[in-house]
N, CA, C and O atoms as a GROMACS GRO file, in nm:
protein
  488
    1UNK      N    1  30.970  12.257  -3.577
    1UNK     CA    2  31.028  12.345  -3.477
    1UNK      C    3  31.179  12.351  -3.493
    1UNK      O    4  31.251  12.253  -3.513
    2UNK      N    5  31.213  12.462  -3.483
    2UNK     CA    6  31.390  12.505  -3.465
    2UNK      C    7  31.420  12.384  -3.313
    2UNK      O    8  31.354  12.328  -3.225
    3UNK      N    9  31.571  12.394  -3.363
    3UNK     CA   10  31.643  12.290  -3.243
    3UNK      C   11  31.710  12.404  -3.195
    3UNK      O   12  31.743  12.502  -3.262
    4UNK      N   13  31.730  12.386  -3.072
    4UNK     CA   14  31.878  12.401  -2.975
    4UNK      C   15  31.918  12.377  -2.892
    4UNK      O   16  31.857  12.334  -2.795
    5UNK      N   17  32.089  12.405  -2.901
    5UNK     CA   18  32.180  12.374  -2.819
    5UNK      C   19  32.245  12.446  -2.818
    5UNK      O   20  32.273  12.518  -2.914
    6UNK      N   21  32.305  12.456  -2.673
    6UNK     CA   22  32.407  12.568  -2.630
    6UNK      C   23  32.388  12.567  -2.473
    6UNK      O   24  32.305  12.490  -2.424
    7UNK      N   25  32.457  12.643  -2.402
    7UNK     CA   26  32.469  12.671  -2.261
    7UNK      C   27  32.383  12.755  -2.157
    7UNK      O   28  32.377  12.878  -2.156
    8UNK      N   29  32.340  12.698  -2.100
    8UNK     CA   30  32.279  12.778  -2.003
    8UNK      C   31  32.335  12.800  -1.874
    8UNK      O   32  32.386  12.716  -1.800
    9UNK      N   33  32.321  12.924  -1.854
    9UNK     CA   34  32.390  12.958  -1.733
    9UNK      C   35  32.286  12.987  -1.576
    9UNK      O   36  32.167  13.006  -1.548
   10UNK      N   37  32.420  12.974  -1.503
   10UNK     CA   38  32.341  12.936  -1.364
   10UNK      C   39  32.445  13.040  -1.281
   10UNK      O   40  32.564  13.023  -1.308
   11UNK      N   41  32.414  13.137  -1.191
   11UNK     CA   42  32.432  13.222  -1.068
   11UNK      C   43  32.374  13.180  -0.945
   11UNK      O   44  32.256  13.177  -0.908
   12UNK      N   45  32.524  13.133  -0.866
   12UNK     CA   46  32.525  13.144  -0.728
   12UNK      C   47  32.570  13.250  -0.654
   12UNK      O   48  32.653  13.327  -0.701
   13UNK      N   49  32.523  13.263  -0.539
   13UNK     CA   50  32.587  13.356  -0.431
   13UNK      C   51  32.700  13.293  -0.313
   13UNK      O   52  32.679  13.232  -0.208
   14UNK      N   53  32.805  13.329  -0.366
   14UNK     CA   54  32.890  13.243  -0.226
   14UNK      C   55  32.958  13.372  -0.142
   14UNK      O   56  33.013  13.474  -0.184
   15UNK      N   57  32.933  13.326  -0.014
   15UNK     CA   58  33.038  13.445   0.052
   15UNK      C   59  33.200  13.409   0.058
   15UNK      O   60  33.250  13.308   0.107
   16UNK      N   61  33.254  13.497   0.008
   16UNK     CA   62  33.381  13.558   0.000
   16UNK      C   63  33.443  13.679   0.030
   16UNK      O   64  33.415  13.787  -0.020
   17UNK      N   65  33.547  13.652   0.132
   17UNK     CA   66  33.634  13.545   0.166
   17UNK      C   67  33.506  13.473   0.315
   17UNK      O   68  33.428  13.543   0.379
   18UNK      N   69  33.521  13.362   0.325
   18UNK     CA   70  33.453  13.312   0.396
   18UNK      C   71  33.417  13.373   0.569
   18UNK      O   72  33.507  13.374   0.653
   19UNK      N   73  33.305  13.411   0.595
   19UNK     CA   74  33.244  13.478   0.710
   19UNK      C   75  33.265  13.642   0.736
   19UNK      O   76  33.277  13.711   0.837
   20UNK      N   77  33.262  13.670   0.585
   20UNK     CA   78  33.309  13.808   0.546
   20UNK      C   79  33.122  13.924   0.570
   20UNK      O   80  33.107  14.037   0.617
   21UNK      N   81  33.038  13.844   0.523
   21UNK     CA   82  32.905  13.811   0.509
   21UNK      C   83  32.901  13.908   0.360
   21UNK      O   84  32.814  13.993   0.342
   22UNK      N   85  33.030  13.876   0.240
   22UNK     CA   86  32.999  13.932   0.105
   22UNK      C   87  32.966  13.833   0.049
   22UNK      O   88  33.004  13.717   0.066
   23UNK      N   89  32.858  13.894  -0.054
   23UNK     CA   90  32.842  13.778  -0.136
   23UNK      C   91  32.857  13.803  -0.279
   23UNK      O   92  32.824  13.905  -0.339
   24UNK      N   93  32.918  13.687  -0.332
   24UNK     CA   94  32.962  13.716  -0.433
   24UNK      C   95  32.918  13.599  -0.583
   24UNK      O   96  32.927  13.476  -0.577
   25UNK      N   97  32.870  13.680  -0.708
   25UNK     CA   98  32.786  13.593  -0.777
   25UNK      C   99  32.912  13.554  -0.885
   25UNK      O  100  33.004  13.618  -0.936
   26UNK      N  101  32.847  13.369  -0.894
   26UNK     CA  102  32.966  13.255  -0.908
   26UNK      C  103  32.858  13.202  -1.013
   26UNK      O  104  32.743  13.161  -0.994
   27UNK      N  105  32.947  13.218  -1.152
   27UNK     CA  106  32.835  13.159  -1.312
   27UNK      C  107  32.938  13.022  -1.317
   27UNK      O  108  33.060  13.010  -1.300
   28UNK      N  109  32.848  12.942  -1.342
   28UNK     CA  110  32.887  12.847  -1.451
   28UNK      C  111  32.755  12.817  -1.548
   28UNK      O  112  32.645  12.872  -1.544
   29UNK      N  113  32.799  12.718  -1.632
   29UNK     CA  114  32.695  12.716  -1.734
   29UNK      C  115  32.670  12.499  -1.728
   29UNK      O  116  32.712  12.430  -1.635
   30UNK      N  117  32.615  12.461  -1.819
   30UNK     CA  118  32.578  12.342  -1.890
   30UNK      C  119  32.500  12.344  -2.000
   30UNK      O  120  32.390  12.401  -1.998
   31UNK      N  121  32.546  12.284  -2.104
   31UNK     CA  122  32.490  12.234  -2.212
   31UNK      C  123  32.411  12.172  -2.229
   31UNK      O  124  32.434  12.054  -2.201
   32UNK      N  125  32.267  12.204  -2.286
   32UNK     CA  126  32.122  12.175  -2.287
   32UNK      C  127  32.123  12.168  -2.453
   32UNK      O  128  32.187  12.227  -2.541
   33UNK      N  129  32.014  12.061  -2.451
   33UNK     CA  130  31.945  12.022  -2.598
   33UNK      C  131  31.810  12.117  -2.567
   33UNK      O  132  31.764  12.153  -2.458
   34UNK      N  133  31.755  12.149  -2.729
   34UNK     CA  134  31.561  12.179  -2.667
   34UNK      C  135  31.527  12.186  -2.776
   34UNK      O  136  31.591  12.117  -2.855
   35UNK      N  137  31.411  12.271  -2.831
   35UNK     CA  138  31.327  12.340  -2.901
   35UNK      C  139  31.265  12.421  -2.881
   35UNK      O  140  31.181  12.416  -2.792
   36UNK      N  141  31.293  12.567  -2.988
   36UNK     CA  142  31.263  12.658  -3.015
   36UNK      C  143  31.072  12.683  -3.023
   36UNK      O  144  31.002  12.686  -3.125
   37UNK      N  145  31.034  12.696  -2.896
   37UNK     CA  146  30.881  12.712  -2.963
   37UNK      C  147  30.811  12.810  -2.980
   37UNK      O  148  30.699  12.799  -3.031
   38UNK      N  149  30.873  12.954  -2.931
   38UNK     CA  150  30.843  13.039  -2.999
   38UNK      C  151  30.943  13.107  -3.100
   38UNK      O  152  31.036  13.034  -3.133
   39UNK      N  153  30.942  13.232  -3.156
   39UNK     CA  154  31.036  13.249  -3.173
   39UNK      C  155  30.986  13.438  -3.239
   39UNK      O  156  30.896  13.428  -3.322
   40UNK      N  157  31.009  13.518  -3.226
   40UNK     CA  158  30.971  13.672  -3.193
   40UNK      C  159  31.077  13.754  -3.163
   40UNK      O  160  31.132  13.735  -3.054
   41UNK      N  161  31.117  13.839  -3.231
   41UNK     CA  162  31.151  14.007  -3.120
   41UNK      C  163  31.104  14.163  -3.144
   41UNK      O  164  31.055  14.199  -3.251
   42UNK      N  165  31.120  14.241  -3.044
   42UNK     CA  166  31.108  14.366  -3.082
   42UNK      C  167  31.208  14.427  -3.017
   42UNK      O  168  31.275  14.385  -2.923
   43UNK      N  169  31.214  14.529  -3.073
   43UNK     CA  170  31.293  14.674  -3.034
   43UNK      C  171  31.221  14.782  -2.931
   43UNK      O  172  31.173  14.893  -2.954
   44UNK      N  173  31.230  14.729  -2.846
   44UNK     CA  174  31.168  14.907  -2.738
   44UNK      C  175  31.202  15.010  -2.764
   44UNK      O  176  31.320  15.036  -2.784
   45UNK      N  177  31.071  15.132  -2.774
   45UNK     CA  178  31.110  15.223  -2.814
   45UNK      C  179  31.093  15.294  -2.674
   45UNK      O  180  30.986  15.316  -2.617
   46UNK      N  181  31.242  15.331  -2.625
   46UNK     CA  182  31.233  15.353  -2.480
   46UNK      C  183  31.314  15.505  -2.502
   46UNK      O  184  31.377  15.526  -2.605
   47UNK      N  185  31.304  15.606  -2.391
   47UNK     CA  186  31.350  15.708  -2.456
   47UNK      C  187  31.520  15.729  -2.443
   47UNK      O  188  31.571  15.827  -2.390
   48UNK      N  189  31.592  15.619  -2.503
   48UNK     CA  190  31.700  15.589  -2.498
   48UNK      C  191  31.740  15.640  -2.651
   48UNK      O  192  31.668  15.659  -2.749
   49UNK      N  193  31.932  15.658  -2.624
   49UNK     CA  194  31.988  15.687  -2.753
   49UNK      C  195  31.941  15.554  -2.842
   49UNK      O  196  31.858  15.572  -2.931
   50UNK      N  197  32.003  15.403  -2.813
   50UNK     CA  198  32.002  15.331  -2.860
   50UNK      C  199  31.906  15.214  -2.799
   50UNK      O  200  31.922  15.156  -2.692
   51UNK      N  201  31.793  15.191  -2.903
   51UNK     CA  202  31.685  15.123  -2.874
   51UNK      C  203  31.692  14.942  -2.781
   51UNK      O  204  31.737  14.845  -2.842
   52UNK      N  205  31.660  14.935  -2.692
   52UNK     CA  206  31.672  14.801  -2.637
   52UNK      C  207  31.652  14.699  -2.742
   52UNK      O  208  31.614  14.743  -2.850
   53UNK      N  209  31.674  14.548  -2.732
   53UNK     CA  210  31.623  14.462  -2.841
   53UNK      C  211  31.574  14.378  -2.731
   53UNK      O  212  31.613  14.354  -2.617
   54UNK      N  213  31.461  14.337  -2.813
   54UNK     CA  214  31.404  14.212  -2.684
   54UNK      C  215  31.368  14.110  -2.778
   54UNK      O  216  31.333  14.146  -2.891
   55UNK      N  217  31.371  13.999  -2.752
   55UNK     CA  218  31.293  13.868  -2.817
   55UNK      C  219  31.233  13.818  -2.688
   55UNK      O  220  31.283  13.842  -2.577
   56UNK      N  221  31.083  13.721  -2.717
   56UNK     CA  222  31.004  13.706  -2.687
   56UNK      C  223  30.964  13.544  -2.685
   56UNK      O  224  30.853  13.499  -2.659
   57UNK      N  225  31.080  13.473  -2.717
   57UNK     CA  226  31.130  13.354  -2.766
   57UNK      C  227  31.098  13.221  -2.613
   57UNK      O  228  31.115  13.228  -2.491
   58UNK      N  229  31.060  13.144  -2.680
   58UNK     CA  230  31.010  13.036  -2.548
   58UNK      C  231  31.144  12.891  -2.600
   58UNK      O  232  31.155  12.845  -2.713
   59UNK      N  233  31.217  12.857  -2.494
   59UNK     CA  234  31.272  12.734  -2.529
   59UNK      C  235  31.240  12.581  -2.452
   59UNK      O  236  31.278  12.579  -2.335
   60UNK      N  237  31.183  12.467  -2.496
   60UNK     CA  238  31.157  12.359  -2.455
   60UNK      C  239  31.294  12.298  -2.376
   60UNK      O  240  31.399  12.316  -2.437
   61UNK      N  241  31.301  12.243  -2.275
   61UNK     CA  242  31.472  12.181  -2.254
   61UNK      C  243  31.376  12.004  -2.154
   61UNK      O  244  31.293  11.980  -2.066
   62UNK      N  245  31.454  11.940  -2.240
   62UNK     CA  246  31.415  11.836  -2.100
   62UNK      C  247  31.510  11.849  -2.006
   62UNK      O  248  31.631  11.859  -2.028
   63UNK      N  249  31.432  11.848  -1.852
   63UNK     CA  250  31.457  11.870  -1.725
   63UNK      C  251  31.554  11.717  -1.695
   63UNK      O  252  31.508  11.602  -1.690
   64UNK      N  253  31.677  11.754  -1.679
   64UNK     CA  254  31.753  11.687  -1.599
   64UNK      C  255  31.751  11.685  -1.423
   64UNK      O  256  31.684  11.773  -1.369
   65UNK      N  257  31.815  11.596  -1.344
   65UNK     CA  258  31.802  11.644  -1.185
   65UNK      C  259  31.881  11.744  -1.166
   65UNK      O  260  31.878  11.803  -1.058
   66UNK      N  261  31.978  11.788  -1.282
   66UNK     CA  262  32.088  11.900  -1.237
   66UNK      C  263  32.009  11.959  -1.214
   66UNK      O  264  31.972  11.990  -1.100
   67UNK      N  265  31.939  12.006  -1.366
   67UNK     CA  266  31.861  12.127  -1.385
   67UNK      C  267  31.719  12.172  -1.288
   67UNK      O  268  31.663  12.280  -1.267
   68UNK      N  269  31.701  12.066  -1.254
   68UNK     CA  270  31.564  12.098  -1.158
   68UNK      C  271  31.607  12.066  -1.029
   68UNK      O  272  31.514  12.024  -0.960
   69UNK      N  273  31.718  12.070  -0.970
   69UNK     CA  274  31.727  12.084  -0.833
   69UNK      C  275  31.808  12.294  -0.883
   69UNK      O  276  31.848  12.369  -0.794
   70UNK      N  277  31.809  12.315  -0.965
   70UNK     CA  278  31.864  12.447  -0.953
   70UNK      C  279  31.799  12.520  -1.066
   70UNK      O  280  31.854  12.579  -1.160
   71UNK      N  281  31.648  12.503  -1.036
   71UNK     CA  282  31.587  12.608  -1.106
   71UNK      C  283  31.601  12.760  -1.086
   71UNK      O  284  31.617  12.859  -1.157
   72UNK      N  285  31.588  12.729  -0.952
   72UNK     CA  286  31.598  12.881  -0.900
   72UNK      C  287  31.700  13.044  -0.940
   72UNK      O  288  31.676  13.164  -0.953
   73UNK      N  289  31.841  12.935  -0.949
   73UNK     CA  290  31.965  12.975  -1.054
   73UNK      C  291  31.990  13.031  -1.175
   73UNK      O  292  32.078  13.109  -1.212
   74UNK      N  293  31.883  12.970  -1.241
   74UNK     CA  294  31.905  12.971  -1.392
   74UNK      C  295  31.889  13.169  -1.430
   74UNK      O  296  31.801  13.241  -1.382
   75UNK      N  297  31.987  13.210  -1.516
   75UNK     CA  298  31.960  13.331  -1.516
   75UNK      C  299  31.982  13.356  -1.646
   75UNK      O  300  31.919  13.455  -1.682
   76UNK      N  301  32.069  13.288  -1.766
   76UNK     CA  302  32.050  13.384  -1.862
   76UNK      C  303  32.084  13.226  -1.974
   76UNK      O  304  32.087  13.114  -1.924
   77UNK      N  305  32.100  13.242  -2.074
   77UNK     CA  306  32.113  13.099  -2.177
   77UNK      C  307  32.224  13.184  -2.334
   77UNK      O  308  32.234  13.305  -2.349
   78UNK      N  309  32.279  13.094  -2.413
   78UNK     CA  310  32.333  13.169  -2.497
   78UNK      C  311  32.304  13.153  -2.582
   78UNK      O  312  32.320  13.032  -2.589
   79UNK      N  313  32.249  13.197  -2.712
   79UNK     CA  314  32.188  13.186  -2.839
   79UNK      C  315  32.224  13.268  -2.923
   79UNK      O  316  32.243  13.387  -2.900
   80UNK      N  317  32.238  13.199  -3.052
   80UNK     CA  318  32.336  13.298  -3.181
   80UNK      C  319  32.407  13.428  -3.105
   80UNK      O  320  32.376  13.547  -3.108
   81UNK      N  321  32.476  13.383  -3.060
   81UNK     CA  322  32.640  13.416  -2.985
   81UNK      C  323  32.632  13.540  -2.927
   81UNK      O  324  32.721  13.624  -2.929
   82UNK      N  325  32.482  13.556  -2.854
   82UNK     CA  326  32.468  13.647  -2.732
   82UNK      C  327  32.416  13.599  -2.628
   82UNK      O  328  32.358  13.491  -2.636
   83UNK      N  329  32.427  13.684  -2.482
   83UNK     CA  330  32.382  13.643  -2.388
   83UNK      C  331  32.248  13.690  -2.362
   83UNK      O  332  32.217  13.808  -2.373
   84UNK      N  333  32.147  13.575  -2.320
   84UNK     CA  334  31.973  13.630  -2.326
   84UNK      C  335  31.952  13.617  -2.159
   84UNK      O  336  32.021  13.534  -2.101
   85UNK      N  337  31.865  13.692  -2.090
   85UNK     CA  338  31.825  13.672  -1.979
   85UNK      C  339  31.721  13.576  -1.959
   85UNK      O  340  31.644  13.571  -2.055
   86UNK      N  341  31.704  13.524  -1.897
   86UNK     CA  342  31.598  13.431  -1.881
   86UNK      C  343  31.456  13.481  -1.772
   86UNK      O  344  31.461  13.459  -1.651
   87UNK      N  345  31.366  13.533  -1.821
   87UNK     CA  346  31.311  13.620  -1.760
   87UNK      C  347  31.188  13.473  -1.672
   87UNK      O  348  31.202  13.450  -1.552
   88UNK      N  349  31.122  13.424  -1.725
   88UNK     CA  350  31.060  13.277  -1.641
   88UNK      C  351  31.117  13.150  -1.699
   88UNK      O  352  31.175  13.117  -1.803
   89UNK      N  353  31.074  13.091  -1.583
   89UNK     CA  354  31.053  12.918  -1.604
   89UNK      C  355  30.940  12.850  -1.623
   89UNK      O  356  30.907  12.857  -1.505
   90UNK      N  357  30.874  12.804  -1.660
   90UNK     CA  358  30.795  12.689  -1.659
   90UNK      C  359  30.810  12.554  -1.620
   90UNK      O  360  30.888  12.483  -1.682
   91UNK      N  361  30.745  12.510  -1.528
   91UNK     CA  362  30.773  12.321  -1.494
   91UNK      C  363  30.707  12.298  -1.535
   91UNK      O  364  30.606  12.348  -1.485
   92UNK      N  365  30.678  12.204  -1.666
   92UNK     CA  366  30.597  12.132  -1.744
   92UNK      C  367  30.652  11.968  -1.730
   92UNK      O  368  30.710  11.923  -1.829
   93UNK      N  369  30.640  11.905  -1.642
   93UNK     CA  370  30.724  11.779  -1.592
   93UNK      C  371  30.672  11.705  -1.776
   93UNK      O  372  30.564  11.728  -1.832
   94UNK      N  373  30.791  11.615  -1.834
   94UNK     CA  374  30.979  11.662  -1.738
   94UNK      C  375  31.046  11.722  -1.869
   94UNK      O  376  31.133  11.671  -1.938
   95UNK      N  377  30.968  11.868  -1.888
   95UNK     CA  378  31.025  11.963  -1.955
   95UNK      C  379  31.054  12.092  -1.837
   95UNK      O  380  31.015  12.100  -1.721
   96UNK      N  381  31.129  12.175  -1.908
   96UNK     CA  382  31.132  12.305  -1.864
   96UNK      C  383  31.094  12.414  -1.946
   96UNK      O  384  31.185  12.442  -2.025
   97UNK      N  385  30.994  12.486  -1.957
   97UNK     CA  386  31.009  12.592  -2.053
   97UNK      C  387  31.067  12.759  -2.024
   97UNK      O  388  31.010  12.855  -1.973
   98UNK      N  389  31.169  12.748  -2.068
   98UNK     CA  390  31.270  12.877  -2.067
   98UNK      C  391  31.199  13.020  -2.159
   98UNK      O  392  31.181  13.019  -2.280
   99UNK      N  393  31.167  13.132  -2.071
   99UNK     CA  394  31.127  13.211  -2.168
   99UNK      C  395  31.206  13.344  -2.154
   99UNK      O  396  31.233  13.389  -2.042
  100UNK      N  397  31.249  13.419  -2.291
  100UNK     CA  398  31.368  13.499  -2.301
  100UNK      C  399  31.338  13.628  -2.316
  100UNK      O  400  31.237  13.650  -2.382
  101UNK      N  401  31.412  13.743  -2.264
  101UNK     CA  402  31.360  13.822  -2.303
  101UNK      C  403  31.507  13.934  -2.308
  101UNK      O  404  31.585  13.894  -2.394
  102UNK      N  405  31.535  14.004  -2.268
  102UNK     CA  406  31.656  14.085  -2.328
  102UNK      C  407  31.756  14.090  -2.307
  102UNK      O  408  31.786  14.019  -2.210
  103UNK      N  409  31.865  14.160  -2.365
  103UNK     CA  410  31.972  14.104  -2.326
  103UNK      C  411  32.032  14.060  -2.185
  103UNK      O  412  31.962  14.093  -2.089
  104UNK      N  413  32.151  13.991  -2.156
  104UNK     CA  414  32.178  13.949  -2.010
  104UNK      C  415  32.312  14.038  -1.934
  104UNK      O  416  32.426  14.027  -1.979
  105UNK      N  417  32.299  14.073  -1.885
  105UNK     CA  418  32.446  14.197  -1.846
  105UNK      C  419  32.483  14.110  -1.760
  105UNK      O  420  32.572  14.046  -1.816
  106UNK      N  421  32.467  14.069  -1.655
  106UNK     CA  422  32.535  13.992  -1.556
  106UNK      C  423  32.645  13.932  -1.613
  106UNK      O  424  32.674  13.936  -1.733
  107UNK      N  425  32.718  13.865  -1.512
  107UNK     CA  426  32.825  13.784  -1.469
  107UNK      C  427  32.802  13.660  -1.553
  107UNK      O  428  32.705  13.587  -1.532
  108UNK      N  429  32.894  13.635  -1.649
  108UNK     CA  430  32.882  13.539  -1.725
  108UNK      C  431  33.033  13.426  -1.707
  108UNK      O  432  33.122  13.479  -1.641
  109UNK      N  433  33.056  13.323  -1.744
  109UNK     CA  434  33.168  13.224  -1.736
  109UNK      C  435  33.303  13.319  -1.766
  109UNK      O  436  33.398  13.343  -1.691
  110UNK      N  437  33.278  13.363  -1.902
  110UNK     CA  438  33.382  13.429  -1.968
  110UNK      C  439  33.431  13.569  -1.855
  110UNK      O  440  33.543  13.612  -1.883
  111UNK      N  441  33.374  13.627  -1.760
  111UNK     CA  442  33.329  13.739  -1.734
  111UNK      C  443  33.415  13.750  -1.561
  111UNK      O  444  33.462  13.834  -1.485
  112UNK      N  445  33.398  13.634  -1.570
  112UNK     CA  446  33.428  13.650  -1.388
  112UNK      C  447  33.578  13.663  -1.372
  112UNK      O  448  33.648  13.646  -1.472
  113UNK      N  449  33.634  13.692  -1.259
  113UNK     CA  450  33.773  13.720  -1.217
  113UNK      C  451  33.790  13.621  -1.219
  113UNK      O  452  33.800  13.590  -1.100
  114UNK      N  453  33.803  13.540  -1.274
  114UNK     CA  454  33.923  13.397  -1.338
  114UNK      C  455  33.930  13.427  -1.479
  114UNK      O  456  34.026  13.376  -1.538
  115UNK      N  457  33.852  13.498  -1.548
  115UNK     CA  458  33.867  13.492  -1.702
  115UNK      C  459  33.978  13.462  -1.787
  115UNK      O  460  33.979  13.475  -1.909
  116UNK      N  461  34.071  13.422  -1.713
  116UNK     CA  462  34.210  13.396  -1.771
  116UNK      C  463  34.221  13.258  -1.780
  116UNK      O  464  34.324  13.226  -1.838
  117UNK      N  465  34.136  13.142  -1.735
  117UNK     CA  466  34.112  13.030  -1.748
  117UNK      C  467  33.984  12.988  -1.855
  117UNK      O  468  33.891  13.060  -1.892
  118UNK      N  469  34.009  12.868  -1.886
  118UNK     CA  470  33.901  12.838  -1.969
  118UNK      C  471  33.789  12.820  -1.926
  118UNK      O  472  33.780  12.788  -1.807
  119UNK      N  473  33.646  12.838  -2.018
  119UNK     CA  474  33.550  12.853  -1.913
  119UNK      C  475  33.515  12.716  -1.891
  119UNK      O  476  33.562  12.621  -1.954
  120UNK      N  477  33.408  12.710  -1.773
  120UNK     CA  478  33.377  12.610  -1.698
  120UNK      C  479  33.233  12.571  -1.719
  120UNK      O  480  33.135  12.600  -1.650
  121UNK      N  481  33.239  12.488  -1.847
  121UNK     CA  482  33.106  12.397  -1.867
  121UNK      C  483  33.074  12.211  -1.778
  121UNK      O  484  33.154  12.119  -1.755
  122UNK      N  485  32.987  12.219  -1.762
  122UNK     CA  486  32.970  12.082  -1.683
  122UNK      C  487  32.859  12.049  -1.762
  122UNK      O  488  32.799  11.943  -1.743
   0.00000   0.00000   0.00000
């Protein structure tokens, strides 16, 4: 099996400025070990100029308490130097299985109105 490592990212909602009732989505990421256990993509042929890309890709991660008190969070992971959405989870105690599917548009570390700071891995 392929290895990896790299960051996975996590979206909160905090309201800002406080009792405003906006909410506003807050990425950070952490660095996860795993394995690659699937590994697949296709191209949708959607009636778009430029065809979607999807992979179909499953990743093994052992479940830390970070990570499994904030499953719920988890929204997108980074792999050969794009952002993937994370479309399910799996609890396979005390794995997690991450499964991927197209690209991730959201709010990423690099992305947010601080981007002028370095990003914020834990």
């Amino acid at each position: 099996m392929a290895r990896f490592f790299g960051p996975i990212g996590f979206v909160t909602c905090e309201e800002q400025p406080e009792g405003s009732g906006i909410c506003v989505d807050i990425p950070f990421e952490k660095n996860y070990r795993g394995e690659i256990s699937k590994n697949s993509s296709r191209r949708d042929n959607a009636e778009q100029l430029n065809k979607n890309i999807n992979i179909s890709n499953t990743i093994s991660i052992l479940a830390d308490p970070y990570i499994s008190n904030r499953v719920n969070t988890i929204r997108y992971i980074k792999w050969l130097g794009s952002y993937w959405e994370i479309t399910s989870v799996d609890v396979e105690s005390p794995r997690l299985i991450l499964s991927i599917g197209g690209v991730y548009n959201g709010p990423t570390v690099g992305t947010s109105s601080d981007s002028g700071e370095h990003p914020r891995v834990e």
